[in-house]
C-alpha positions as CSV (number, residue, x, y, z in Angstrom):
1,X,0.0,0.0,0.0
2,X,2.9,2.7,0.4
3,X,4.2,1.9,-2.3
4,X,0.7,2.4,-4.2
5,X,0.3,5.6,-2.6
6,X,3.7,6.6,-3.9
7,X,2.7,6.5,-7.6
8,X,3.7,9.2,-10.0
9,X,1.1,10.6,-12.2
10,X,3.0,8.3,-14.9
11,X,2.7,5.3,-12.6
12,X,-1.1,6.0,-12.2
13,X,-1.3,6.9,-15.7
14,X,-0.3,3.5,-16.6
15,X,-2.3,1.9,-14.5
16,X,-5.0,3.6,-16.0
17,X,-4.0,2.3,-19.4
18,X,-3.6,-0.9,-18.6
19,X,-7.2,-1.3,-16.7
20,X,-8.9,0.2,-20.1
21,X,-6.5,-1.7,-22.1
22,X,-7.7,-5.4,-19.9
23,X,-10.9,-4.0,-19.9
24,X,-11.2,-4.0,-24.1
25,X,-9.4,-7.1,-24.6
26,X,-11.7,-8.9,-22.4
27,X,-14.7,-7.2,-24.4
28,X,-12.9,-8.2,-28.1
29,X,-11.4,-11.0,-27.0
30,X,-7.9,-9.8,-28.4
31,X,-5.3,-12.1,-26.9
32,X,-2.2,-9.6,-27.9
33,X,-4.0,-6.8,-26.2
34,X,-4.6,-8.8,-23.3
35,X,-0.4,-9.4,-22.6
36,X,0.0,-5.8,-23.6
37,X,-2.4,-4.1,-20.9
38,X,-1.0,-7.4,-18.2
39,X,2.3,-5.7,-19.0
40,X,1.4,-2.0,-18.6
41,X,0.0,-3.0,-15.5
42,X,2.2,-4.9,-14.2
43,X,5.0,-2.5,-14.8
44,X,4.0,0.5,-12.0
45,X,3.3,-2.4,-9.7
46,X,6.8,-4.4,-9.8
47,X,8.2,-0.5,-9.3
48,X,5.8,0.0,-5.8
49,X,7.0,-2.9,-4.6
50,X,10.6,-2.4,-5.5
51,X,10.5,1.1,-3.7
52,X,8.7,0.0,-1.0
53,X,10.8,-2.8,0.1
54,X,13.6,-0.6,-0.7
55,X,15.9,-0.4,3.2
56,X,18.2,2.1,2.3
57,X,20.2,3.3,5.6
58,X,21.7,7.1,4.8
59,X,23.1,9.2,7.1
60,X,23.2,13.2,6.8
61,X,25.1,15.7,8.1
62,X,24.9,19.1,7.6
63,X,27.7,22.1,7.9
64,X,27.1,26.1,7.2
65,X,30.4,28.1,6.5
66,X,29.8,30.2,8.0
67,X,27.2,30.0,10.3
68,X,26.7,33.1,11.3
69,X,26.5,35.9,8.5
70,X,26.0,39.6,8.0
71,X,22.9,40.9,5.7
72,X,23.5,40.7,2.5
73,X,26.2,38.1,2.7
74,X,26.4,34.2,1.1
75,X,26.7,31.4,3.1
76,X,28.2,28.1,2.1
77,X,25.7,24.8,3.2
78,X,27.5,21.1,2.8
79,X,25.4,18.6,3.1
80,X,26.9,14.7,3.2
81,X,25.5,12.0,2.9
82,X,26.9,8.2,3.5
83,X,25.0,5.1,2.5
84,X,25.4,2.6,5.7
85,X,24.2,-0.2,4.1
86,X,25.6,-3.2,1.8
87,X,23.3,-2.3,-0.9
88,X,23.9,0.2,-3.8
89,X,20.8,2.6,-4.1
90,X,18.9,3.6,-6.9
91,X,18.4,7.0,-8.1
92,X,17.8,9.7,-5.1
93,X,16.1,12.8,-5.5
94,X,17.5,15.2,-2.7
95,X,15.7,18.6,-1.2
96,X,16.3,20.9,1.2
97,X,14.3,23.1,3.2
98,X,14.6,26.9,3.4
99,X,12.7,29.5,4.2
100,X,11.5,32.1,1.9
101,X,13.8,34.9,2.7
102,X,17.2,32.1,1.8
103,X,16.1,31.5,-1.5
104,X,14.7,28.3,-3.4
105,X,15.2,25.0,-2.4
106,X,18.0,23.4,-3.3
107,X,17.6,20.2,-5.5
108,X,20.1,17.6,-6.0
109,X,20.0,14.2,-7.9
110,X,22.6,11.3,-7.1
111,X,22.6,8.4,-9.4
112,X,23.9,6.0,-7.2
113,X,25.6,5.7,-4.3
114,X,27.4,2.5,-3.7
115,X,27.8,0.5,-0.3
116,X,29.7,2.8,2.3
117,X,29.4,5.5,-0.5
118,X,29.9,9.0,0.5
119,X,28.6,11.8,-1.5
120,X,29.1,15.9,-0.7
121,X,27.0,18.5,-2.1
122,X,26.7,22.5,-1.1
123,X,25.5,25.1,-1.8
124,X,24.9,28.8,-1.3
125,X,22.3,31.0,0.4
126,X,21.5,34.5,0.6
127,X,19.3,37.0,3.1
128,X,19.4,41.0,2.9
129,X,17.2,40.1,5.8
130,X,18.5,39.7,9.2
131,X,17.1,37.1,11.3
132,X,17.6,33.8,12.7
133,X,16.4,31.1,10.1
134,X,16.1,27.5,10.3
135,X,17.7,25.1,7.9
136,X,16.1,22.0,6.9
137,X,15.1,18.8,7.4
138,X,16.6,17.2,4.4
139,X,14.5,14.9,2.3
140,X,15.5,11.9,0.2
141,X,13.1,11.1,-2.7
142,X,13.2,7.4,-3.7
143,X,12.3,7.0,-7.4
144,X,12.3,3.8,-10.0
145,X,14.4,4.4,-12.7
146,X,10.9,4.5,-15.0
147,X,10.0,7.2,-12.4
148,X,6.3,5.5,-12.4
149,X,6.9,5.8,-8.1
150,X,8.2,8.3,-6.0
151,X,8.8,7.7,-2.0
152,X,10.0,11.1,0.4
153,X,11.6,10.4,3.8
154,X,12.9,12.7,5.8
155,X,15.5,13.5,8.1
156,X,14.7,15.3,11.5
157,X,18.1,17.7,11.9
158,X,18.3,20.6,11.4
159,X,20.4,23.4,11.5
160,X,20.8,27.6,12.1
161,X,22.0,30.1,10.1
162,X,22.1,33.6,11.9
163,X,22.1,36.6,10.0
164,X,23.1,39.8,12.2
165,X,23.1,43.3,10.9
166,X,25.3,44.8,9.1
167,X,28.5,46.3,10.8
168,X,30.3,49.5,9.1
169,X,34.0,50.0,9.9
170,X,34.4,52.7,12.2
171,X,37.1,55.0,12.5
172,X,38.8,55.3,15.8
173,X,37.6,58.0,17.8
174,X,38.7,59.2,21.7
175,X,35.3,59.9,23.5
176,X,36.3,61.4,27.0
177,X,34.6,59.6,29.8
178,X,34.2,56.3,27.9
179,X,36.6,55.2,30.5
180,X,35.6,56.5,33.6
181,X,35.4,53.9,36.5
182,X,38.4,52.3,34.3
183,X,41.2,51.6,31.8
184,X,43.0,54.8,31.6
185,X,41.6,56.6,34.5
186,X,41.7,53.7,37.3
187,X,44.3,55.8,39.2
188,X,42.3,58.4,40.1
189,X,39.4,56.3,40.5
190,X,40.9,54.6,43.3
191,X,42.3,58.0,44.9
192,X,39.0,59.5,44.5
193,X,37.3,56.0,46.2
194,X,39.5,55.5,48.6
195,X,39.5,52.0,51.0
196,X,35.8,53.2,51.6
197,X,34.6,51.9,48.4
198,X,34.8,48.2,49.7
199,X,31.1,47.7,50.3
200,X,29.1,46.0,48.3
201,X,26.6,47.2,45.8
202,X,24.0,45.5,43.8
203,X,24.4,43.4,41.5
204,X,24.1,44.9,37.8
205,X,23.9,43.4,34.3
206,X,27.0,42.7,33.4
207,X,28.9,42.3,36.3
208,X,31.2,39.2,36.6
209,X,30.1,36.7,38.8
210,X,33.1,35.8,40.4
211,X,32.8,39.1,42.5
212,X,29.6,38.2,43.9
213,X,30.0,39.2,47.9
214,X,28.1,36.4,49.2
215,X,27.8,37.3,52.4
216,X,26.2,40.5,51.6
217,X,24.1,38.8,49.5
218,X,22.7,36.5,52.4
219,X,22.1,39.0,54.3
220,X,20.1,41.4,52.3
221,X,18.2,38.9,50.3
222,X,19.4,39.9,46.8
223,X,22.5,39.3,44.6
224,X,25.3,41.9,45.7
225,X,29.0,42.3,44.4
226,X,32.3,43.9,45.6
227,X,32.5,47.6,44.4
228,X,36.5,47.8,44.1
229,X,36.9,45.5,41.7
230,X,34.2,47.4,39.6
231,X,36.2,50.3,38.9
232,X,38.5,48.0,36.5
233,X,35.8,47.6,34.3
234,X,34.8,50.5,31.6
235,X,31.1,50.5,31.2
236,X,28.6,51.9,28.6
237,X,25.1,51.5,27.4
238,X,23.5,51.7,24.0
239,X,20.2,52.9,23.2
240,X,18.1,51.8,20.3
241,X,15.0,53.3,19.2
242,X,12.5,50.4,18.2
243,X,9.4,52.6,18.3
244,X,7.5,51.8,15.0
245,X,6.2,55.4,14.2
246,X,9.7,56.7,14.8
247,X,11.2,55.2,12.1
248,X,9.6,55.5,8.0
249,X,10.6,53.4,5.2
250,X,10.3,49.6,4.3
251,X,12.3,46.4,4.2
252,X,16.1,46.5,4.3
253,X,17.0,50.3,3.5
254,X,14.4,51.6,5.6
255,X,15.3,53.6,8.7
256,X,14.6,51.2,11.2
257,X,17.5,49.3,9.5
258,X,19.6,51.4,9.1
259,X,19.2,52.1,13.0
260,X,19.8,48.7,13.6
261,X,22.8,48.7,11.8
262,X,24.1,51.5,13.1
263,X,23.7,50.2,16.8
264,X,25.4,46.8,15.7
265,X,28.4,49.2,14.2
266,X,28.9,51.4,17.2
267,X,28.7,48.4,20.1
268,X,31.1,46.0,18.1
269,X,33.6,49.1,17.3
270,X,33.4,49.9,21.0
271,X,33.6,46.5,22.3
272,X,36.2,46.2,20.2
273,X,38.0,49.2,22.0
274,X,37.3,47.5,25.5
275,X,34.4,48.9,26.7
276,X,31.9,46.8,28.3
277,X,28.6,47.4,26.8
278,X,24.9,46.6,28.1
279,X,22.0,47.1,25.5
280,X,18.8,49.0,26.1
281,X,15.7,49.7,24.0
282,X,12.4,51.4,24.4
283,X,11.0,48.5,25.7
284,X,13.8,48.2,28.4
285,X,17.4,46.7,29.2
286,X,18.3,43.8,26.7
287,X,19.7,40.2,27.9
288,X,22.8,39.6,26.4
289,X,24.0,35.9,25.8
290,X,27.1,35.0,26.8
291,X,30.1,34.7,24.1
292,X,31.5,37.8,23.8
293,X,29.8,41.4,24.1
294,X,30.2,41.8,20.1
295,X,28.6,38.2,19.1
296,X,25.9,38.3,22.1
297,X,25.2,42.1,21.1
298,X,25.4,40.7,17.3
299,X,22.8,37.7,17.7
300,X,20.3,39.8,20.1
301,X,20.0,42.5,17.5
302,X,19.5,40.4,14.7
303,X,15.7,39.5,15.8
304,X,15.1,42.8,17.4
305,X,12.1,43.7,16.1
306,X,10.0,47.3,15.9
307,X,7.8,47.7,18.8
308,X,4.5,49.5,19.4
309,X,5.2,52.1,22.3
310,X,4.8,55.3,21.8
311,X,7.3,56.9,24.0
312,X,10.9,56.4,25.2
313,X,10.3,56.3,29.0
314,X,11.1,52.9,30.0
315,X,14.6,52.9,27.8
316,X,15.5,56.2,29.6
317,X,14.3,54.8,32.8
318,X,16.9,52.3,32.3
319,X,19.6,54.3,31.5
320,X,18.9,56.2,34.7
321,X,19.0,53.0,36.8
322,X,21.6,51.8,35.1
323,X,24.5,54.0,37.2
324,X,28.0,53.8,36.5
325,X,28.1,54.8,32.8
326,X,30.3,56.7,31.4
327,X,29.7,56.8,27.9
328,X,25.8,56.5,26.5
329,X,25.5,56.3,23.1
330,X,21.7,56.4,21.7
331,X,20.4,55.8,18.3
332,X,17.1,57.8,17.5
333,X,14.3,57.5,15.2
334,X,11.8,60.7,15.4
335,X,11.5,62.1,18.8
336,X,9.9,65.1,20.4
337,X,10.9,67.9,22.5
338,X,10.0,66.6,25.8
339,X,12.0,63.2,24.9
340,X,15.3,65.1,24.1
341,X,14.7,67.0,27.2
342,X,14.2,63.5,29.5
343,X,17.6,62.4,27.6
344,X,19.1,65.8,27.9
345,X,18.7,65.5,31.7
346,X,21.1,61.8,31.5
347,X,24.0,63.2,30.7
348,X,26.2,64.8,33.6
349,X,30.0,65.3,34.6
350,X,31.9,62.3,33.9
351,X,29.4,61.0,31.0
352,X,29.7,61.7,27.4
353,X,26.7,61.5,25.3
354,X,26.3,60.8,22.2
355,X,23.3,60.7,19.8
356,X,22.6,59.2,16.4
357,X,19.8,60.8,15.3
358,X,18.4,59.6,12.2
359,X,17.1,62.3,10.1
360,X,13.4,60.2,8.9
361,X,12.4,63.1,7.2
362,X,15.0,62.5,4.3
363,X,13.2,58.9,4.1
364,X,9.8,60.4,3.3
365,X,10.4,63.5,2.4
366,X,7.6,65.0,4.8
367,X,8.8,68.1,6.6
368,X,9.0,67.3,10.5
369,X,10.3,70.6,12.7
370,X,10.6,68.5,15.8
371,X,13.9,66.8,14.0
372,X,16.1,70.9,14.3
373,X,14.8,71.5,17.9
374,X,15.4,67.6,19.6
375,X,18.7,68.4,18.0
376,X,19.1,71.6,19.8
377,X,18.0,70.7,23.5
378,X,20.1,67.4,22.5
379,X,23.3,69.9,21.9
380,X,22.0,71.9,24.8
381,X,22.1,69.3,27.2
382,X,25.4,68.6,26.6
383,X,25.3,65.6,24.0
384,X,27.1,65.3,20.8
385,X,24.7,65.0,18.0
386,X,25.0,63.5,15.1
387,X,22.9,63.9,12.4
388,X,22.5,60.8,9.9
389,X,20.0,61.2,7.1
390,X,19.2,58.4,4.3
391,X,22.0,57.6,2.2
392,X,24.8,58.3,4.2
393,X,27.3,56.0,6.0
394,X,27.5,56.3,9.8
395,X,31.4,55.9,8.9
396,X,31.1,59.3,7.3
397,X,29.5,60.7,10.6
398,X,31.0,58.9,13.6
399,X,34.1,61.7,13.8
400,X,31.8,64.1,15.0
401,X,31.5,62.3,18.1
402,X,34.8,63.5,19.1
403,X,33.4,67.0,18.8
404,X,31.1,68.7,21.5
405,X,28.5,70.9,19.4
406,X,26.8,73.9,20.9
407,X,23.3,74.3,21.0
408,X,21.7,76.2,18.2
């Protein structure tokens, strides 16, 4: 019966052909028809059962070079398969699955693989999209070599590809107060301490484990670590704007994109320069995976997706909570007056902000005034703004962050 269900339309179509064939030789009595429609018939019937007792053993492996990709970027898949058995097999269809955004599904076909037989096939795939996208199962299709019968099994693994946003070079740029609380200026952070700054503080995302000051923590009922060895460590935080009516545009060049970029750019160059970052968005602070602040920051913004809120309160709130920042960088869609001025009010002595602030208007070419006067209480405020409209690289940009602007 599987292999019955298994028939092609040409296995079908023969049966067909052979049943109406039978059927008029019977009526005429034409012996020569009669072994011509036995043969037709019998034909997509010896292939069922042929497939259908078919026991081939394969085993598949899958490996993505690389596996984890920037948008717009290929990706090499290998897949290899290995025939366990002591029989040859017949002709194999093979198919893997993809989602839309990869491409087509690939289609292989492997004539015969002998016993212990090894065969390797690859091949590329492609997303301007970033995301996390699942690859496979594989499935074998088991034909006769009259391809009257067709059987699919399938595999069950499958694998990842991740595809993180798309990082611009940055040129090196000295932002004072990007190391305050460490690097450089640990000197005078431990004159200005002194042996007073031994008691323990909460704990913080972020903070390394291994200074956890258990005792402390049993006694107030909550997670607390040492504060000395905290002033090694050079902290910032990144702000991303998911709001969905800040940002205008569609798919991959649209503003939100290029936001997300831009945030993927700034935390891997500054990670890169030794800074230990902790993400935050409208919605909140951001978990980061361990594995590296640039990989963890890498794979968490390439499902970030655009959220519904309307303001940026709870992102601000968690900068403010936050404590012990000395650099805060924010990347901004549209905002108003009264958001600048709750930003504004983040930055003090001993933290540098900077803002990104993506000019939307130049996306949809509808005049927005709020754009020149955030930009102004920004400046005001103290921040270093810098203004990134459509079309332009944030490389082109980023050395105004060295520069403090004055309000207008």
């Amino acid at each position: 019966m599987t292999g019955l269900k298994a028939l092609t339309s040409r296995g079908r179509s023969f049966l067909a052909s052979g049943a109406a064939a039978l059927l008029c030789a019977l009526v005429l009595g034409e012996h020569d028809l009669l072994r011509i429609a036995v043969m037709i018939i019998a034909m997509p019937l010896l292939a069922a059962m042929v497939v259908a007792r078919t026991r081939y053993r394969l085993t598949c492996a899958r490996r993505l070079d690389p596996a984890r990709v920037e948008a717009g970027t290929d990706s090499t898949v290998t897949l290899r398969l290995e025939n366990v058995t002591r029989l040859p097999t017949g002709l194999l269809l093979v198919e893997d699955n993809l989602q839309y955004a990869l491409g087509t599904r690939p289609r292989f076909v492997l004539d015969r693989v002998e016993s212990r037989g090894v065969r390797e096939v690859d091949y590329k795939v492609h997303s301007d999209l970033r995301g996390r996208y699942p690859i496979g199962p594989l499935s074998v299709r088991i034909t006769d070599p009259f391809g009257m019968v067709e059987l699919t099994r399938s595999f069950t693994i499958t694998d990842t590809l991740v595809v993180v946003p798309e990082v611009i070079p940055l040129p090196h740029v000295r932002l004072s107060g990007e190391w305050s609380g460490g690097g450089d200026s640990r000197t005078r952070s431990v004159a200005a301490a002194g042996d007073d700054d031994v008691a323990p503080r909460e704990y913080r995302q972020g903070d390394d484990l291994r200074r956890v000051h258990w005792r402390s923590t049993a006694r107030r009922g909550e997670l607390m670590v040492r504060r000395e060895e905290q002033q090694w460590q050079s902290r910032g935080a990144l702000l991303l704007d998911t709001r969905r009516h800040a940002h205008r545009g569609d798919g991959p060049r649209s503003s939100f994109e290029v936001a997300v970029s831009a945030a993927a750019s700034i935390g891997v160059h500054l990670a890169h320069e030794g800074l230990g970052l902790r993400l935050v968005t409208d919605q909140g602070p951001q978990h980061l995976a361990d594995g590296g602040v640039s990989w963890s920051l890498l794979d968490t913004l390439s499902v970030v997706r655009q959220s519904s809120a309307r303001s940026l309160e709870h992102g601000v709130a968690a900068l403010r909570q936050g404590g012990g920042d000395g650099l805060i960088v924010a990347v901004l869609g549209a905002i108003d007056i009264e958001e600048a001025q709750a930003l504004a009010r983040l930055r003090h002595t001993g933290v540098t902000g900077v803002a990104v602030l993506l000019d939307v208007t130049s996306w949809d070419s509808v005049p927005d005034e709020s754009f020149e006067a955030a930009q102004g209480v920004l400046a005001g405020g103290g921040w270093r703004v810098l203004r990134l409209p459509s079309g332009t690289s944030l490389a082109t940009v980023w050395p105004e962050a060295a520069y403090k602007r004055s309000a207008a």
